[in-house]
MMTF fields as JSON, N, C-alpha, C and O atoms, coordinates in Angstrom:
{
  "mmtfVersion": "1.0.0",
  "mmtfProducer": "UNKNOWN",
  "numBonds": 415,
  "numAtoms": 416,
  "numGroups": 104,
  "numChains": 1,
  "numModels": 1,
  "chainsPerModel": [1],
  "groupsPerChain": [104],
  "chainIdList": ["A"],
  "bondAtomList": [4, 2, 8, 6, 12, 10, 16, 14, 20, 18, 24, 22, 28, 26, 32, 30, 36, 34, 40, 38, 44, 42, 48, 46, 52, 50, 56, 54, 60, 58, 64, 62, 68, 66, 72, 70, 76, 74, 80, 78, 84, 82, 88, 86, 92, 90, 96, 94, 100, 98, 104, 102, 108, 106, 112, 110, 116, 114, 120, 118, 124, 122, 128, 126, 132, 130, 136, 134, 140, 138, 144, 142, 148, 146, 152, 150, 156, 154, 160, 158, 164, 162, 168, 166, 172, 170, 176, 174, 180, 178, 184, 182, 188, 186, 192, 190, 196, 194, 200, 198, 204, 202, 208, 206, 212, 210, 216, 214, 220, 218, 224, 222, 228, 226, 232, 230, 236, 234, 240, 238, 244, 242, 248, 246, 252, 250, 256, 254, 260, 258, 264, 262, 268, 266, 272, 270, 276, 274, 280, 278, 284, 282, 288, 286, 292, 290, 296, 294, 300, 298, 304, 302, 308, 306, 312, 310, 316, 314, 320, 318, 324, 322, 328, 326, 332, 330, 336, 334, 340, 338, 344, 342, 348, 346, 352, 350, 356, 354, 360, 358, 364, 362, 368, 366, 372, 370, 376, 374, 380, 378, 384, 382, 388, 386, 392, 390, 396, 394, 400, 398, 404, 402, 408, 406, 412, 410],
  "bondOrderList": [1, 1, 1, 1, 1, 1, 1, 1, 1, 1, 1, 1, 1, 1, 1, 1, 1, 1, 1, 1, 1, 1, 1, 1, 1, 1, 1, 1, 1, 1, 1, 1, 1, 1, 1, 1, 1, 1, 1, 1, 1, 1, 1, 1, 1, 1, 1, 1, 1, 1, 1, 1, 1, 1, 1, 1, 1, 1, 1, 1, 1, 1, 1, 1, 1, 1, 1, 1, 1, 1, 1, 1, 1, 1, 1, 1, 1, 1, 1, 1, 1, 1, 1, 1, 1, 1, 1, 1, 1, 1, 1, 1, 1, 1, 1, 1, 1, 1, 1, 1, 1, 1, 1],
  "groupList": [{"groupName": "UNK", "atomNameList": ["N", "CA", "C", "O"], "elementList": ["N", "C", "C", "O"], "formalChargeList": [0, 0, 0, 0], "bondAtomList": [1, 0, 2, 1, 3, 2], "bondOrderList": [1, 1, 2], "singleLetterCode": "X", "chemCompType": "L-PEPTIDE LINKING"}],
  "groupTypeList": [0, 0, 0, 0, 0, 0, 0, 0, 0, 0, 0, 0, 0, 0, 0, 0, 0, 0, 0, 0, 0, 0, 0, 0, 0, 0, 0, 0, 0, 0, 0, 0, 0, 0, 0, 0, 0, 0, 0, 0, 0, 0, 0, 0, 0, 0, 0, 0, 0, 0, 0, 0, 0, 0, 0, 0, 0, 0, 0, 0, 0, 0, 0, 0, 0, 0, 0, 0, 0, 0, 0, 0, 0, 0, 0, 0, 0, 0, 0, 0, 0, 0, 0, 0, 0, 0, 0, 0, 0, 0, 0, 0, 0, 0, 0, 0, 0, 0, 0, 0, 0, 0, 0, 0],
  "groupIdList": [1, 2, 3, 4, 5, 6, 7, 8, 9, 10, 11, 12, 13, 14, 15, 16, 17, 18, 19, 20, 21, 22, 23, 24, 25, 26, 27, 28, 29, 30, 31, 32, 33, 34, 35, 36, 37, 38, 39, 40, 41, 42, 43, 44, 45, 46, 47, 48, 49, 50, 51, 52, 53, 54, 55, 56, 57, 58, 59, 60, 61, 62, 63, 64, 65, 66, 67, 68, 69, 70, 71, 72, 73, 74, 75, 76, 77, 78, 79, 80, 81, 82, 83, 84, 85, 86, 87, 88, 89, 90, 91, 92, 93, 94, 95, 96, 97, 98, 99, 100, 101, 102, 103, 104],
  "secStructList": [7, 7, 7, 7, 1, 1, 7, 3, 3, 3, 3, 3, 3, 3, 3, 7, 7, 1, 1, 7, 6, 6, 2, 2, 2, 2, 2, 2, 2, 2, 2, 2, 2, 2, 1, 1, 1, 6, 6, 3, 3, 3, 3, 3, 3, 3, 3, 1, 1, 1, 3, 3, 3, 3, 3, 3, 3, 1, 7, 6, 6, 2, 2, 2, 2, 6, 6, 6, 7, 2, 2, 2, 2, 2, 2, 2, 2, 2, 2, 2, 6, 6, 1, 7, 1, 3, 3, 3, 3, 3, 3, 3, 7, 7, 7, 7, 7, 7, 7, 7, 7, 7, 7, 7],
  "xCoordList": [-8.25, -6.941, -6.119, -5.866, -5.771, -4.788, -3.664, -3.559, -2.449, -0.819, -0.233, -0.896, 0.782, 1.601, 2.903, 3.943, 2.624, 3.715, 4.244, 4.15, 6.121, 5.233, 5.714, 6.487, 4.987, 5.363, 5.517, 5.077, 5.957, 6.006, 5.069, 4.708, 4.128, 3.175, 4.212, 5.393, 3.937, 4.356, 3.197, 2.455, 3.034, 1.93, 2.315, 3.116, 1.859, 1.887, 0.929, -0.145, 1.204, 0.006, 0.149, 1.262, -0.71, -0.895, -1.984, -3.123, -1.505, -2.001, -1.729, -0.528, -2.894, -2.986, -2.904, -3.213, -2.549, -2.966, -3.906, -3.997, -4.663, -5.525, -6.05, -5.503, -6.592, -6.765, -6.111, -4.956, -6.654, -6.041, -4.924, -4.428, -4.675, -3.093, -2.84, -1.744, -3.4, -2.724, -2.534, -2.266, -2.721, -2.871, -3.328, -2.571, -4.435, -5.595, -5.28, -5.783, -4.525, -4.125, -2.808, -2.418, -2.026, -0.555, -0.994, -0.155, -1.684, -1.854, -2.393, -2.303, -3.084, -3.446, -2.863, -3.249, -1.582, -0.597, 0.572, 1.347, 0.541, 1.371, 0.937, 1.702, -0.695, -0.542, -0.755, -0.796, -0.858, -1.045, 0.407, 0.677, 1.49, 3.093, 3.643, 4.559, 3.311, 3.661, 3.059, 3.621, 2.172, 1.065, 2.252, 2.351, 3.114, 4.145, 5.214, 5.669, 5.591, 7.034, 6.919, 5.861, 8.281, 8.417, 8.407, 8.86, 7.661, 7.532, 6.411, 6.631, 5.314, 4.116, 3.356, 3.278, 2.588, 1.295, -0.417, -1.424, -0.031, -1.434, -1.558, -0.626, -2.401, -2.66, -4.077, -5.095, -4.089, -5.352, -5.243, -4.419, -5.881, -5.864, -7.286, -8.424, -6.893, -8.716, -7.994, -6.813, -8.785, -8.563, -9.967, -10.769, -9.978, -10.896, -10.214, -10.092, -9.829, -8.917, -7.775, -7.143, -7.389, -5.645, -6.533, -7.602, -5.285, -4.729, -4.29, -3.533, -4.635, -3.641, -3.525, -4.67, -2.7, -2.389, -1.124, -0.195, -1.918, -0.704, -0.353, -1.159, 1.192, 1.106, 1.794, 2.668, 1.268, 2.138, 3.38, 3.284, 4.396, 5.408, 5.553, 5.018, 6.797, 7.108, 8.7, 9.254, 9.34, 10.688, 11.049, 10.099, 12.359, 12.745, 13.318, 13.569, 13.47, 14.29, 13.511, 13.876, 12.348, 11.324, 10.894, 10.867, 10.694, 10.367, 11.288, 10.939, 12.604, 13.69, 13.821, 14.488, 13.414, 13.835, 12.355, 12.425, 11.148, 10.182, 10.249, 9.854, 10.958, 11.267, 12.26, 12.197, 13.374, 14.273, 14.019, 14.881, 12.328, 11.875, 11.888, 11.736, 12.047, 12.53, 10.568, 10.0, 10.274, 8.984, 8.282, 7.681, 8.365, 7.725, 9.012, 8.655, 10.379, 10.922, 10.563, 10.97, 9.328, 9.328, 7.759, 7.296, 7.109, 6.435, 6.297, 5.195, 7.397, 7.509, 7.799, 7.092, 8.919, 9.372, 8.219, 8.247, 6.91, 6.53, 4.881, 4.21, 4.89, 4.291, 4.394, 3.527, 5.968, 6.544, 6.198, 5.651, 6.479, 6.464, 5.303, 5.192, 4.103, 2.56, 1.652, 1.295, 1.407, 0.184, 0.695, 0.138, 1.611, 1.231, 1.808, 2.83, 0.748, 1.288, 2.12, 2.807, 2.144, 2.663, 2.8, 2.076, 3.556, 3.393, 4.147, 4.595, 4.109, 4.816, 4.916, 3.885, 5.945, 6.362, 6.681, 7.6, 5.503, 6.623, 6.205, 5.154, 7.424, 7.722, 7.422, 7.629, 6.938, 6.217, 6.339, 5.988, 7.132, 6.709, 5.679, 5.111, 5.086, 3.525, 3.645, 3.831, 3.477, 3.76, 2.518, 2.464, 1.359, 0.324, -1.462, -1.659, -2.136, -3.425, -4.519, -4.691, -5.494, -6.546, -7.943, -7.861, -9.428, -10.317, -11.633, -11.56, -12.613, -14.236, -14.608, -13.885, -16.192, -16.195, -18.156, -18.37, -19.221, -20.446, -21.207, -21.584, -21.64, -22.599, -23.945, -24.617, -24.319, -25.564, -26.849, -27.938],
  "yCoordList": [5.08, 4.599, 4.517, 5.48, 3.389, 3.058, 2.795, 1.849, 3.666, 3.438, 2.501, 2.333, 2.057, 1.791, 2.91, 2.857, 3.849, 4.765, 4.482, 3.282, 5.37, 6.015, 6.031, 5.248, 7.19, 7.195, 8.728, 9.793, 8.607, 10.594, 10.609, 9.45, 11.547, 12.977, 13.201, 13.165, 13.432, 14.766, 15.607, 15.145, 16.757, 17.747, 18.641, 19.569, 18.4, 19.466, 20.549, 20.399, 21.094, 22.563, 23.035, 22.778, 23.678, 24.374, 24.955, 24.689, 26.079, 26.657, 26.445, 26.468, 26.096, 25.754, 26.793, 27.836, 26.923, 28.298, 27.291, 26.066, 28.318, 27.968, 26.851, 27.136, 26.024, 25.185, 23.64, 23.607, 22.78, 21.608, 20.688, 19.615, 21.608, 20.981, 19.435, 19.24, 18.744, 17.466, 16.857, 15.699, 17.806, 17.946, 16.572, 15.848, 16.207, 15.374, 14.148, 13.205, 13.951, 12.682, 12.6, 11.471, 13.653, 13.355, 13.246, 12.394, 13.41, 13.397, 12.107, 11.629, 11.57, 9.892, 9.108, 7.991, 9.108, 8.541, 8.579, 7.639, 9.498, 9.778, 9.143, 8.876, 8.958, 8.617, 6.9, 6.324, 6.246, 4.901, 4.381, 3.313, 5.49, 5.05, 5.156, 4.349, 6.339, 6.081, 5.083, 4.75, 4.733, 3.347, 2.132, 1.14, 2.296, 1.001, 1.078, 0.042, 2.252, 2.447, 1.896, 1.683, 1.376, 0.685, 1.99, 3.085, 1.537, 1.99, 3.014, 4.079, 3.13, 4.077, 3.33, 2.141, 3.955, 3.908, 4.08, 3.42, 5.592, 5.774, 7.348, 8.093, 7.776, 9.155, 9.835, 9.273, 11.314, 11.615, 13.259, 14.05, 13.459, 14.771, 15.631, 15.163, 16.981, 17.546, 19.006, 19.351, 19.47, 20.507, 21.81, 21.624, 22.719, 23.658, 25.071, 25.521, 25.573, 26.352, 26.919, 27.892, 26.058, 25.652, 23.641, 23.064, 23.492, 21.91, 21.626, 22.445, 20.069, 19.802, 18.279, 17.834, 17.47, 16.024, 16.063, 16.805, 14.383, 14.207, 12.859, 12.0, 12.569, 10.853, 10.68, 11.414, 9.554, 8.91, 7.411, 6.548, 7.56, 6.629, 6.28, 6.573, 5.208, 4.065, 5.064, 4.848, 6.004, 6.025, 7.5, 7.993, 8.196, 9.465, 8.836, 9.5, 7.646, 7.452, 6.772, 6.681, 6.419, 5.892, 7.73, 7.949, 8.491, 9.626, 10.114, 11.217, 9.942, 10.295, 9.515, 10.056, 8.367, 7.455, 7.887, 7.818, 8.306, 8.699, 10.109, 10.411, 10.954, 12.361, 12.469, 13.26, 11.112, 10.924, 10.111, 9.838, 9.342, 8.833, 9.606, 10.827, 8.967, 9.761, 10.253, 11.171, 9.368, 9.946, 10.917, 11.939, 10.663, 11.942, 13.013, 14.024, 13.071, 14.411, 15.033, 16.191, 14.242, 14.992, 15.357, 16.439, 14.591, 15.89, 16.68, 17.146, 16.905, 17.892, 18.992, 19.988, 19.037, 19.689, 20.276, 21.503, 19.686, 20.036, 21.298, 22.193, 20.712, 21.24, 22.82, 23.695, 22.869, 24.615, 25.282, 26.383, 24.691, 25.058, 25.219, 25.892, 24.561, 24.505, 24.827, 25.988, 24.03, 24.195, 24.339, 23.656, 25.057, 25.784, 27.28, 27.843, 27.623, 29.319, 29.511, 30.532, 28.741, 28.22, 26.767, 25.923, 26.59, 25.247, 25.538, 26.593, 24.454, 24.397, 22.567, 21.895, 22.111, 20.902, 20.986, 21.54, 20.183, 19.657, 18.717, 18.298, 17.842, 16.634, 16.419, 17.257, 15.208, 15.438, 14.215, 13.293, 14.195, 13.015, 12.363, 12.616, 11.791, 11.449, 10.272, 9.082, 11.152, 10.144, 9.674, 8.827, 10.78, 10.202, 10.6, 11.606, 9.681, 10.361, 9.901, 8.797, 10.947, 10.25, 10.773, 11.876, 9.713, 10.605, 10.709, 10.43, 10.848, 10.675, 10.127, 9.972, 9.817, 9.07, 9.246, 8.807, 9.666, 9.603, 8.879, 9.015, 7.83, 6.704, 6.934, 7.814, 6.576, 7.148, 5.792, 5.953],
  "zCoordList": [17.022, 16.67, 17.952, 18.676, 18.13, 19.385, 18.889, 18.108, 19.274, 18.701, 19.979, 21.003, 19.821, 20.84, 21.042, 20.384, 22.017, 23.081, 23.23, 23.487, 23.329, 22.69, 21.025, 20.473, 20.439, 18.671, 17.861, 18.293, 17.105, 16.336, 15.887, 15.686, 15.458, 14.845, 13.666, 14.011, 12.292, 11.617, 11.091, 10.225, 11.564, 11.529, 10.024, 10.133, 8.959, 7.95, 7.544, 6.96, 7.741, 8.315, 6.864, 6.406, 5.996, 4.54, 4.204, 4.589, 3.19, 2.616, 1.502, 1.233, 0.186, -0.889, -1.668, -1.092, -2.958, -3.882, -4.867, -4.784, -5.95, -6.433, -7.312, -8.377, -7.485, -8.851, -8.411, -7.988, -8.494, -8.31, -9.091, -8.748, -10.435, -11.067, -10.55, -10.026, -10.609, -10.203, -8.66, -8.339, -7.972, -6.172, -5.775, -5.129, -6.101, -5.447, -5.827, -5.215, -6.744, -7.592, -6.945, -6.646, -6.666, -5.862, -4.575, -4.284, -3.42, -2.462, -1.93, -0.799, -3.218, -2.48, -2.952, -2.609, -4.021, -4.344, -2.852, -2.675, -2.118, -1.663, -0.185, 0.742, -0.237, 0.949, 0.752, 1.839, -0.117, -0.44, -0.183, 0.367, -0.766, -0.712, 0.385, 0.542, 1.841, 3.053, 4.014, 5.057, 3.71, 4.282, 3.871, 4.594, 2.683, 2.517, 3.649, 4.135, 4.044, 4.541, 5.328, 5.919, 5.655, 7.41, 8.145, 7.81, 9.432, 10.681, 10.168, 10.744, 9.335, 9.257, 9.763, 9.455, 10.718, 11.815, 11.576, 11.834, 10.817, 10.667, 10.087, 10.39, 9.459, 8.729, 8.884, 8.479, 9.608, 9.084, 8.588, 9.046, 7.94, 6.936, 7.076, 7.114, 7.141, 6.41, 5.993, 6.044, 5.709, 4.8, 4.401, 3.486, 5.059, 4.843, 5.381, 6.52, 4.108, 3.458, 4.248, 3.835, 5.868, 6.593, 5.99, 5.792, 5.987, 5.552, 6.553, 7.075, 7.405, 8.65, 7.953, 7.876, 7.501, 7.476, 8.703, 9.022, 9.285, 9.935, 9.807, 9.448, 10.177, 9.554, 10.825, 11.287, 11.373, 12.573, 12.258, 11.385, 13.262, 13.028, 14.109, 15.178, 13.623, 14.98, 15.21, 16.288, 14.35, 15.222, 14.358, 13.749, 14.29, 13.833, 12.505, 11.499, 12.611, 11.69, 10.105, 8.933, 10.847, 9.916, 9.208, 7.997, 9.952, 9.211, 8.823, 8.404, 8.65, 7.895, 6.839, 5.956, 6.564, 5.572, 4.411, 3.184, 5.178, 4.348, 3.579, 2.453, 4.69, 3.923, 2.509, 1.567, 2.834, 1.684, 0.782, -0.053, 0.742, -0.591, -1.837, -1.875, -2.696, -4.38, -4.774, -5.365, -4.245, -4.823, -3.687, -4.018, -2.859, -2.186, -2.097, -1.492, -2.522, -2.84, -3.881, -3.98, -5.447, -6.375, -5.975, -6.336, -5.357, -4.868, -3.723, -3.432, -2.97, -1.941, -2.875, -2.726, -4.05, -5.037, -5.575, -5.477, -6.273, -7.135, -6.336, -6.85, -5.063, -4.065, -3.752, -3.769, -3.417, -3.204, -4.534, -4.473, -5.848, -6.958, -7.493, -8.517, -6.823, -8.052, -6.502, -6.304, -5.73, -4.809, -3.504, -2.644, -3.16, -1.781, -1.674, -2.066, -1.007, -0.785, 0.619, 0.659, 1.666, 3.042, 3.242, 2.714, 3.86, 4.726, 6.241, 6.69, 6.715, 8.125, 8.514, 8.549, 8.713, 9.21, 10.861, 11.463, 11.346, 12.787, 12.907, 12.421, 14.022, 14.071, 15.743, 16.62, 15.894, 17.858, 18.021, 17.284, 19.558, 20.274, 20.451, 19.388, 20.926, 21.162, 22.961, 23.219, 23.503, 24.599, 25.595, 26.486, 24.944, 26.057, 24.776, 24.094, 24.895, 24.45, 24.901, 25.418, 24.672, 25.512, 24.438, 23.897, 24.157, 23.393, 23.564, 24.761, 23.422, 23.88, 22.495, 21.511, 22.698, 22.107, 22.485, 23.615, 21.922, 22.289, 21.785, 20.621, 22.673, 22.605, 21.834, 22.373, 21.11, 20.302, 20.35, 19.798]
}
């Protein structure tokens, strides 16, 4: 994935609690609906038992306008309340990257 520099990171770091309640079905709803927003870049996620998704943007303000979507506030809401035991949000410049890559 090549962005154009530079661009923001939002890093959501988690811990899940038990049972999937609806999780897996909100989580690719959620990421089908930030793939619409203006100024979204790109997303990658994994999860083995810490959670890291991160979604990249074009500006602060594009990730402000995504944090104040109605639908991802009911499930940020429903998140604290049903499936996470932690989280952690940060928000990052991105000004330089570099990656390997082995020829097979």
């Amino acid at each position: 994935m090549e962005l154009q520099k530079p661009y923001y990171a939002v890093i959501f770091t988690s811990k899940r609690t038990e049972g999937d309640d609806g999780y897996a079905e909100m989580a690719s709803k959620m990421e089908a609906l930030a793939r619409q927003q203006p100024g979204f870049l790109d997303f990658e996620s994994a999860r083995d038992g810490l959670g890291i998704t991160i979604s990249y943007w074009e500006s602060l303000r594009a990730i402000a306008d995504w944090k104040s979507n109605i639908e991802h506030q009911f499930a940020q809401q429903k998140g604290i309340k049903d499936w996470y035991s932690w989280y952690k949000v940060r928000v990052c410049l991105v000004e330089r990257e570099y990656d390997f890559s082995k020829q097979i």
